[in-house]
PDB file with one MODEL, atoms N, CA, C and O in Angstrom:
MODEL        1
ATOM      1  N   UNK A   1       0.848  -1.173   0.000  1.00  0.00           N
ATOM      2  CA  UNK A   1       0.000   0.000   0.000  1.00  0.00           C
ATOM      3  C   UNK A   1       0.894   1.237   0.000  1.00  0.00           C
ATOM      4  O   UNK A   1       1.796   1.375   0.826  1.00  0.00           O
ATOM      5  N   UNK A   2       0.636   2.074  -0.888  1.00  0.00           N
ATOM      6  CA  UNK A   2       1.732   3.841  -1.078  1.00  0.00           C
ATOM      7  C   UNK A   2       0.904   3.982   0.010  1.00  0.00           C
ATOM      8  O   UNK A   2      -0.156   3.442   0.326  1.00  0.00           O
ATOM      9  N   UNK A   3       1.778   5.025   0.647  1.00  0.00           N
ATOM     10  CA  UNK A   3       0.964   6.226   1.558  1.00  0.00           C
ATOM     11  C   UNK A   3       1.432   7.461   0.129  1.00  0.00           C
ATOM     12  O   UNK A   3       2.480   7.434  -0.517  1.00  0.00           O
ATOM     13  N   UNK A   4       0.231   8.485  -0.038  1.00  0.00           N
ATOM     14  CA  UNK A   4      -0.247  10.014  -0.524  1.00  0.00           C
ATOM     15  C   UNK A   4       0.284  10.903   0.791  1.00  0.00           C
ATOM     16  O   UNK A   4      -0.321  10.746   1.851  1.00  0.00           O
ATOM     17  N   UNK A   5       1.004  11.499   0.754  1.00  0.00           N
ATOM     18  CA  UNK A   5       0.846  13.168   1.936  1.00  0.00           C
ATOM     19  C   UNK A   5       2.083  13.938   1.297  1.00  0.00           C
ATOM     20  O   UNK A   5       3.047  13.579   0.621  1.00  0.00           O
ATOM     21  N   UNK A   6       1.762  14.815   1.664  1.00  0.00           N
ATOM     22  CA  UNK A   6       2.811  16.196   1.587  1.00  0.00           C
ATOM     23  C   UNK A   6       3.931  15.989   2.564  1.00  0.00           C
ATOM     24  O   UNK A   6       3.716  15.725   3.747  1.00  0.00           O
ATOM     25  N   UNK A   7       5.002  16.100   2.104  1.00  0.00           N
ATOM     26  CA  UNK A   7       6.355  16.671   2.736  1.00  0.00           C
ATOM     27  C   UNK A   7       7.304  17.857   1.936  1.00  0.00           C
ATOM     28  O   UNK A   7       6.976  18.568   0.986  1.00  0.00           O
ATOM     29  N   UNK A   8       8.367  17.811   2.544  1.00  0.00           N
ATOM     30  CA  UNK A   8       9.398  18.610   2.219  1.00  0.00           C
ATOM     31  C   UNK A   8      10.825  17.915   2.241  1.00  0.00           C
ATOM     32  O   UNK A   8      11.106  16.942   2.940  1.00  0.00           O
ATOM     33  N   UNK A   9      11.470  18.406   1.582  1.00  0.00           N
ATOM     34  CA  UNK A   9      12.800  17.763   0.960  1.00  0.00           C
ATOM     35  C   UNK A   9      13.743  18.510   1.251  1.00  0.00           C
ATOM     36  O   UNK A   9      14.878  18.141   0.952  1.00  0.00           O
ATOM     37  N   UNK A  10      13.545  19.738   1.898  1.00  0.00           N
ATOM     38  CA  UNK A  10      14.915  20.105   2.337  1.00  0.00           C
ATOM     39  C   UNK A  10      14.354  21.446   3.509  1.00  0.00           C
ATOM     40  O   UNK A  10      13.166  21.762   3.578  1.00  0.00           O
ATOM     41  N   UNK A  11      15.173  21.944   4.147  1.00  0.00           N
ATOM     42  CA  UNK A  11      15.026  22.635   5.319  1.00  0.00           C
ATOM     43  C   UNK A  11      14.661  24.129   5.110  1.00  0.00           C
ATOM     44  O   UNK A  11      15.494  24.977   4.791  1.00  0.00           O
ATOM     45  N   UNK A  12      13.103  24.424   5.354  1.00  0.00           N
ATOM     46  CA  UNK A  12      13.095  25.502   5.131  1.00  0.00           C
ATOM     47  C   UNK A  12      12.093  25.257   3.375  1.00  0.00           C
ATOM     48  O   UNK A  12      11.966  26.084   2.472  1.00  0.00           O
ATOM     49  N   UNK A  13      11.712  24.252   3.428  1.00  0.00           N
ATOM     50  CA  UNK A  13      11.174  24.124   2.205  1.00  0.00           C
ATOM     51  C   UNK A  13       9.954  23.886   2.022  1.00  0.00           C
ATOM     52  O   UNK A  13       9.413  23.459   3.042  1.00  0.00           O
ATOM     53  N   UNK A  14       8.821  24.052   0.521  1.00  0.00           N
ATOM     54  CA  UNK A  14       7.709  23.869   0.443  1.00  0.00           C
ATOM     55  C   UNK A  14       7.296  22.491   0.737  1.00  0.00           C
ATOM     56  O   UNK A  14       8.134  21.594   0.825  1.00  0.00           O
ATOM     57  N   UNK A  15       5.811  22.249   0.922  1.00  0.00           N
ATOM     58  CA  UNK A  15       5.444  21.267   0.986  1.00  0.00           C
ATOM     59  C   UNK A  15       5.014  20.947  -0.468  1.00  0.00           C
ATOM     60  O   UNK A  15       4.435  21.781  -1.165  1.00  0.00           O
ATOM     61  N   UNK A  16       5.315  19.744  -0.876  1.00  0.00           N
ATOM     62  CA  UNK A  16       4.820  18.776  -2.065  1.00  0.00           C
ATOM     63  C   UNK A  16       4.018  17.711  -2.120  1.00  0.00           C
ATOM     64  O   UNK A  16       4.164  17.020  -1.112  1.00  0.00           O
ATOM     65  N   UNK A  17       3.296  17.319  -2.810  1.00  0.00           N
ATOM     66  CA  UNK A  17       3.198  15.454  -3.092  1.00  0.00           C
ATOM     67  C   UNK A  17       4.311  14.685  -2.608  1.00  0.00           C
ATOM     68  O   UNK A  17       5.455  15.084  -2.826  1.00  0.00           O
ATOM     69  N   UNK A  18       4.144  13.862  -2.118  1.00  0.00           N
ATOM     70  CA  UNK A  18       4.918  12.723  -1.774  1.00  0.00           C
ATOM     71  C   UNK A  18       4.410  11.640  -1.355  1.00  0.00           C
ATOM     72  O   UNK A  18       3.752  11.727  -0.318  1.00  0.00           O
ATOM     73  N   UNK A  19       4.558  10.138  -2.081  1.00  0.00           N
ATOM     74  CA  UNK A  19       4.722   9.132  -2.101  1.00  0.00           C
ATOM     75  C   UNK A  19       5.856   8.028  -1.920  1.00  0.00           C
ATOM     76  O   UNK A  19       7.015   7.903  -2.315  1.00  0.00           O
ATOM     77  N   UNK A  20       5.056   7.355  -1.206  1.00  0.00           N
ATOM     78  CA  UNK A  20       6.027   6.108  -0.439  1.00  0.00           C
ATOM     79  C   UNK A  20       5.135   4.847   0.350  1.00  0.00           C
ATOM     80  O   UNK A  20       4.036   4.755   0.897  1.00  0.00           O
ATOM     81  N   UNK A  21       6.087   4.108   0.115  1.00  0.00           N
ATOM     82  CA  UNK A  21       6.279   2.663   1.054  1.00  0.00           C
ATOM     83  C   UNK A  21       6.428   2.482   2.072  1.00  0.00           C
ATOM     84  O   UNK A  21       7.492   2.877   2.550  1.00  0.00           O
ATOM     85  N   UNK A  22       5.563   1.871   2.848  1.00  0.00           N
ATOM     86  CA  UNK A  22       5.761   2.205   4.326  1.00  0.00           C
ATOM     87  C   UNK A  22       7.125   0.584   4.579  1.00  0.00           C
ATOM     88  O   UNK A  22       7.693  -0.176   3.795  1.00  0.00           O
ATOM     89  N   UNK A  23       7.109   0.714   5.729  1.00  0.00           N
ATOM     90  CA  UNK A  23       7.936  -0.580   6.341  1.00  0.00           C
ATOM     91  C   UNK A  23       6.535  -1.340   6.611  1.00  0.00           C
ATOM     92  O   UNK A  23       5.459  -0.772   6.799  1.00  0.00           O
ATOM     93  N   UNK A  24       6.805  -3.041   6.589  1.00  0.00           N
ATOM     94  CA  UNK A  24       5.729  -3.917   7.237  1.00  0.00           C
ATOM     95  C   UNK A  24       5.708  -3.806   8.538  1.00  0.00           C
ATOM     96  O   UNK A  24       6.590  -3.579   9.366  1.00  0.00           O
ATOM     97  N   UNK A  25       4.086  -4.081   8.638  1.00  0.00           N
ATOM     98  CA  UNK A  25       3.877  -3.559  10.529  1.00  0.00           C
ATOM     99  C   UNK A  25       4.909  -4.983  11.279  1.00  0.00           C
ATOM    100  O   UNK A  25       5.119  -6.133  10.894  1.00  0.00           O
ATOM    101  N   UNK A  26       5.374  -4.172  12.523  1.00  0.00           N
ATOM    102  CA  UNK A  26       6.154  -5.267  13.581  1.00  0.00           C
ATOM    103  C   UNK A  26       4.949  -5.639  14.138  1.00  0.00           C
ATOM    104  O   UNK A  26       3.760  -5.404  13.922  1.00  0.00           O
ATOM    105  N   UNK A  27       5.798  -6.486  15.154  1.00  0.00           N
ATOM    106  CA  UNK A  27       4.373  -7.118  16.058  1.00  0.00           C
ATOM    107  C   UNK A  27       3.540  -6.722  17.556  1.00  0.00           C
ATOM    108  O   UNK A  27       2.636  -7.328  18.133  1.00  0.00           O
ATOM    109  N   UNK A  28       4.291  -5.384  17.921  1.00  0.00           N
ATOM    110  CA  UNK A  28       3.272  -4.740  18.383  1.00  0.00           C
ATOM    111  C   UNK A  28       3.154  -3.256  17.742  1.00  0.00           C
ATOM    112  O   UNK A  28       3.158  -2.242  18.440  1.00  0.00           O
ATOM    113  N   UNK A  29       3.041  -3.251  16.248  1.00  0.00           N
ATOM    114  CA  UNK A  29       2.479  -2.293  15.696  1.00  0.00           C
ATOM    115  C   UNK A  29       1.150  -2.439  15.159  1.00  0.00           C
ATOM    116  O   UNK A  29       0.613  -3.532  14.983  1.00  0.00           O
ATOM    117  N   UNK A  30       0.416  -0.874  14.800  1.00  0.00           N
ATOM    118  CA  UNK A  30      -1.333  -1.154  14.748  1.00  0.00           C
ATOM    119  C   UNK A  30      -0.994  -0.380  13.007  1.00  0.00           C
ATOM    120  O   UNK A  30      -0.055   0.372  12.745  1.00  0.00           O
ATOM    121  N   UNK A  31      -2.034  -0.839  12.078  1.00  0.00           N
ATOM    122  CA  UNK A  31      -2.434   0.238  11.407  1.00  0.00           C
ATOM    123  C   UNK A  31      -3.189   1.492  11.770  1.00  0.00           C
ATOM    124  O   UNK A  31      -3.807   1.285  12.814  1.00  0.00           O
ATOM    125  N   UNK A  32      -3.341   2.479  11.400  1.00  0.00           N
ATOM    126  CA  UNK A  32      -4.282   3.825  11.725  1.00  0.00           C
ATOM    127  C   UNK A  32      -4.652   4.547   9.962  1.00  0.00           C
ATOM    128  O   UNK A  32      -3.946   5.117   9.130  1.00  0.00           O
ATOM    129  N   UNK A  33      -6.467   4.048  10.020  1.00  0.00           N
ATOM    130  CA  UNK A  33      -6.502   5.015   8.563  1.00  0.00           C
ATOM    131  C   UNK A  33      -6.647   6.585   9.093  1.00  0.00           C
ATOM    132  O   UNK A  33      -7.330   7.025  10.018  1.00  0.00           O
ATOM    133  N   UNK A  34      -5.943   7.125   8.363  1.00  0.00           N
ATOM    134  CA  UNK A  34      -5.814   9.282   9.005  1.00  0.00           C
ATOM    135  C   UNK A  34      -7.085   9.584   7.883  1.00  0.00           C
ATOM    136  O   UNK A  34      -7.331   8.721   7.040  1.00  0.00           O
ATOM    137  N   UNK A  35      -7.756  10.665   7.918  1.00  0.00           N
ATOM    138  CA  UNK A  35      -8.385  10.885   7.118  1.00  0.00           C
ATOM    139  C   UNK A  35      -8.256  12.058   7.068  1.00  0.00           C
ATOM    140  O   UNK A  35      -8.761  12.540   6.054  1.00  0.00           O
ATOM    141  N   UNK A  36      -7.364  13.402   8.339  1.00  0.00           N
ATOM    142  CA  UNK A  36      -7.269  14.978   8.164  1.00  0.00           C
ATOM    143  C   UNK A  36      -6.313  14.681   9.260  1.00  0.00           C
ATOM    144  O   UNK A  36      -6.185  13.738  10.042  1.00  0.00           O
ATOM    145  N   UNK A  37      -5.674  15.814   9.056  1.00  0.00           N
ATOM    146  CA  UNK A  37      -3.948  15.499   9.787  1.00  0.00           C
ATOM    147  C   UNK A  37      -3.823  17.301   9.881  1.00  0.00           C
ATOM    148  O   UNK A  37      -4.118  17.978   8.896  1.00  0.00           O
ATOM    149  N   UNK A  38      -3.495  17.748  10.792  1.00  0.00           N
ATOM    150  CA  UNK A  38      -3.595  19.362  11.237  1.00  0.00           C
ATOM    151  C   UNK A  38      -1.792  19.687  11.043  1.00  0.00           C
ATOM    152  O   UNK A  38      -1.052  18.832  10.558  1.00  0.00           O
ATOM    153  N   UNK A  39      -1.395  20.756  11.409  1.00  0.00           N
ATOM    154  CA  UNK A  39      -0.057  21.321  11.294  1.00  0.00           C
ATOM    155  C   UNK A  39      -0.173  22.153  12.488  1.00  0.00           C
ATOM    156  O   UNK A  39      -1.276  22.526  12.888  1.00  0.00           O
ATOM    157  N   UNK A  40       0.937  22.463  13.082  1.00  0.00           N
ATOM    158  CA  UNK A  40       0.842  23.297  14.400  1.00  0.00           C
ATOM    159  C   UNK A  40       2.265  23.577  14.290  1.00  0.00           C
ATOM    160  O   UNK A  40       2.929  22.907  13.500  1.00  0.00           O
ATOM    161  N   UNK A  41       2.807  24.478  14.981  1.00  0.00           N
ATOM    162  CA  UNK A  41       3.858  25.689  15.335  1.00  0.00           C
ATOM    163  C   UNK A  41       5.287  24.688  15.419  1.00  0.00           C
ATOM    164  O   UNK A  41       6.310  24.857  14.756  1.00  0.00           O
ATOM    165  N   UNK A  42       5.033  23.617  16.424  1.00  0.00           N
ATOM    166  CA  UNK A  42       5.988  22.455  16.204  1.00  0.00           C
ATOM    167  C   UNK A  42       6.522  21.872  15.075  1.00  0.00           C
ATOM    168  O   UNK A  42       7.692  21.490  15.086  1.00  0.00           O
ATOM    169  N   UNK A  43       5.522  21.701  13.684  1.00  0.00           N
ATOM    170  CA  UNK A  43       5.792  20.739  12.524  1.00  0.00           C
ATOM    171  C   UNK A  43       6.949  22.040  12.320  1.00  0.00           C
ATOM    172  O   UNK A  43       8.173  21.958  12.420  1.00  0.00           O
ATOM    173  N   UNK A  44       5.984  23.438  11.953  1.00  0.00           N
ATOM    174  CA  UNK A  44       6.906  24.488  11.086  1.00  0.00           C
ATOM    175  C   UNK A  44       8.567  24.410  11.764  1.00  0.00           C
ATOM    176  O   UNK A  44       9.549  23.947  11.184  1.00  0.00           O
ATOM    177  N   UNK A  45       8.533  24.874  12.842  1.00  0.00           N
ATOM    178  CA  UNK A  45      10.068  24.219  13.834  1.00  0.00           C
ATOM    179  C   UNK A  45      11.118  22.718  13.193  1.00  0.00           C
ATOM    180  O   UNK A  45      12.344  22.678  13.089  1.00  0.00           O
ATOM    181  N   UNK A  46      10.133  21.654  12.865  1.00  0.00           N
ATOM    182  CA  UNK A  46      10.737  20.711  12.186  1.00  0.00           C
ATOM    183  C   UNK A  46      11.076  21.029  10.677  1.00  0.00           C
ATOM    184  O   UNK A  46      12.099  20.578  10.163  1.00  0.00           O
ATOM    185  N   UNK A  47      10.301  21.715  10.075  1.00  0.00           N
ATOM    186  CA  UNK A  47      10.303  22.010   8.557  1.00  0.00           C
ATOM    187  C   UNK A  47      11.788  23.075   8.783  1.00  0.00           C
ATOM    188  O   UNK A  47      12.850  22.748   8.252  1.00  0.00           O
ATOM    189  N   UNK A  48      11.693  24.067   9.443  1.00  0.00           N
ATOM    190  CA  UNK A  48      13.076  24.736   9.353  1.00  0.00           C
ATOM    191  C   UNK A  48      14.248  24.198   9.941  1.00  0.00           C
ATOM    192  O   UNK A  48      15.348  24.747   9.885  1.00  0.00           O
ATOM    193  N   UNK A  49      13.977  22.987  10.575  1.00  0.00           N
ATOM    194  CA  UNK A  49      14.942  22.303  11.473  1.00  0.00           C
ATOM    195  C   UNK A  49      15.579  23.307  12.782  1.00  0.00           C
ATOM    196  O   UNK A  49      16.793  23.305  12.984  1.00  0.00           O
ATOM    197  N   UNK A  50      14.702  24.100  13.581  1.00  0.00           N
ATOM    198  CA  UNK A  50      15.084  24.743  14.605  1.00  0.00           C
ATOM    199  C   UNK A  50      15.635  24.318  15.266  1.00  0.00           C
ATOM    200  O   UNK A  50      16.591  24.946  15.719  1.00  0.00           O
ATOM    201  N   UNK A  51      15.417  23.291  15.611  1.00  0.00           N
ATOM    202  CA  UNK A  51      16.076  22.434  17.133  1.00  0.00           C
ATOM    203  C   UNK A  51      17.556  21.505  16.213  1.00  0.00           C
ATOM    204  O   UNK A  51      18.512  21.024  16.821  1.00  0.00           O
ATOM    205  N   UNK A  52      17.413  21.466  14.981  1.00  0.00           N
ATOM    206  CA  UNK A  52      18.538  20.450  14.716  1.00  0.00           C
ATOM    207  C   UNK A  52      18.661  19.120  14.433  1.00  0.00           C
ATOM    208  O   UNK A  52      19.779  18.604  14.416  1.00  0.00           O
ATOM    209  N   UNK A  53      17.575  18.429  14.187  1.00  0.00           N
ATOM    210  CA  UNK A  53      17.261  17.101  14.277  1.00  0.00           C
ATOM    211  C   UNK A  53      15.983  16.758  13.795  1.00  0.00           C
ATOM    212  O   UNK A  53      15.133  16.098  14.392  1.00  0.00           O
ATOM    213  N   UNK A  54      15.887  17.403  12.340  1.00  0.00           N
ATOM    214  CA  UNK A  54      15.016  16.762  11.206  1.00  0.00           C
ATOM    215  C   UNK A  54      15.785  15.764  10.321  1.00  0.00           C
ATOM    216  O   UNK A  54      16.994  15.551  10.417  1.00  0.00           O
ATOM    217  N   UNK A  55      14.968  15.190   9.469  1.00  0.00           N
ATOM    218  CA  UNK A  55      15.181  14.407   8.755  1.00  0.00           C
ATOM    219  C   UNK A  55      14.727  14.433   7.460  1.00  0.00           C
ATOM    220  O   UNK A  55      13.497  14.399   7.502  1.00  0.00           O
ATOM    221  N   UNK A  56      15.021  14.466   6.629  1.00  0.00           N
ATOM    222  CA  UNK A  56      14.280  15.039   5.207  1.00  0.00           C
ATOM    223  C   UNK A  56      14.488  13.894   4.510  1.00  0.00           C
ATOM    224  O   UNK A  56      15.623  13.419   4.486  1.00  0.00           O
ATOM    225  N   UNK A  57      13.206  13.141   3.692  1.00  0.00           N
ATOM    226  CA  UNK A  57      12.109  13.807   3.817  1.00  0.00           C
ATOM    227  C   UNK A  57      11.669  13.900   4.715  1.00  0.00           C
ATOM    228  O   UNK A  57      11.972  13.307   5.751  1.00  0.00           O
ATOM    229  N   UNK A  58      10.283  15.188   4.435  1.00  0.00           N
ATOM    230  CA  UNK A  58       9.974  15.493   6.315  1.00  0.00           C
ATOM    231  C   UNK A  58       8.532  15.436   6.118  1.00  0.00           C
ATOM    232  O   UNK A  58       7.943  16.200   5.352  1.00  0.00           O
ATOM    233  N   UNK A  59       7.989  14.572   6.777  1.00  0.00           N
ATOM    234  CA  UNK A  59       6.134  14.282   6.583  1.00  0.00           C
ATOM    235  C   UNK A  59       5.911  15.123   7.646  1.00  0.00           C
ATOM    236  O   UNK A  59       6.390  14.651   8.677  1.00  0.00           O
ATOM    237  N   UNK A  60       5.255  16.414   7.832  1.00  0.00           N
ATOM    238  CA  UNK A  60       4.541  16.765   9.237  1.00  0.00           C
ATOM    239  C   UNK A  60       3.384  16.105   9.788  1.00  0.00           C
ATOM    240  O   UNK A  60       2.870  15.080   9.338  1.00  0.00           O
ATOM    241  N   UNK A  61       3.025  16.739  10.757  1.00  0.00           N
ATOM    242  CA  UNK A  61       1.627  16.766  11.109  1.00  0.00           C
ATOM    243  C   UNK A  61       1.382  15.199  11.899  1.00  0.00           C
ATOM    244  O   UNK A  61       1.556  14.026  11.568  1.00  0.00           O
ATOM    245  N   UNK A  62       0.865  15.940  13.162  1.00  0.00           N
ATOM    246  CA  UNK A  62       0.712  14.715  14.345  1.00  0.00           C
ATOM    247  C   UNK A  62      -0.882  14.764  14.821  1.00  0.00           C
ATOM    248  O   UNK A  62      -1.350  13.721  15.277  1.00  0.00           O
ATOM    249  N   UNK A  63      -1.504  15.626  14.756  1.00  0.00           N
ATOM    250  CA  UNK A  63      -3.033  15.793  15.269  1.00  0.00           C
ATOM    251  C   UNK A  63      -3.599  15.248  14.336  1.00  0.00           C
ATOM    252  O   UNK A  63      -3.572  16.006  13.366  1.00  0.00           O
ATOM    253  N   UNK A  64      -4.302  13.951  14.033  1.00  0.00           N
ATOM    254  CA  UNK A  64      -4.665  13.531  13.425  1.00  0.00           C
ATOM    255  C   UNK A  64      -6.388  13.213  13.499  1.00  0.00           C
ATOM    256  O   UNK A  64      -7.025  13.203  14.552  1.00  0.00           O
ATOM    257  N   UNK A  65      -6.794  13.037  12.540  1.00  0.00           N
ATOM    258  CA  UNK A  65      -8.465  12.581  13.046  1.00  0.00           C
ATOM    259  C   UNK A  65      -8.762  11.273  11.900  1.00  0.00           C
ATOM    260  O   UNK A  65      -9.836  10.671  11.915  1.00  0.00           O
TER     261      UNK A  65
ENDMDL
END
């Protein structure tokens, strides 16, 4: 199954399309279908890499519904 969502590819950068492959679930991992996924003051902090310890690509967004 692709996962569809927006990330960014470098620090300080727009959000795009992005597609990918997840890893197979371990064995105490769950699936979760997201259906709206919010952005808050934290993601933008990761998108510019404020703190130092992003990873690009960079999927935001943790408030999920």
């Amino acid at each position: 199954m692709q996962i569809k969502c927006l990330a960014t590819m470098k620090e300080k950068g727009r959000l795009e399309d992005f597609k990918y492959d997840p890893q197979p679930l371990g064995p105490y991992d769950v699936e979760v279908a997201i259906s709206h996924c919010g952005i808050c003051h934290s993601d933008i902090n990761l998108i510019d890499n404020d703190w130092g310890m992003s990873a690009f690509p960079l999927v935001p967004g943790h408030e999920i519904v």
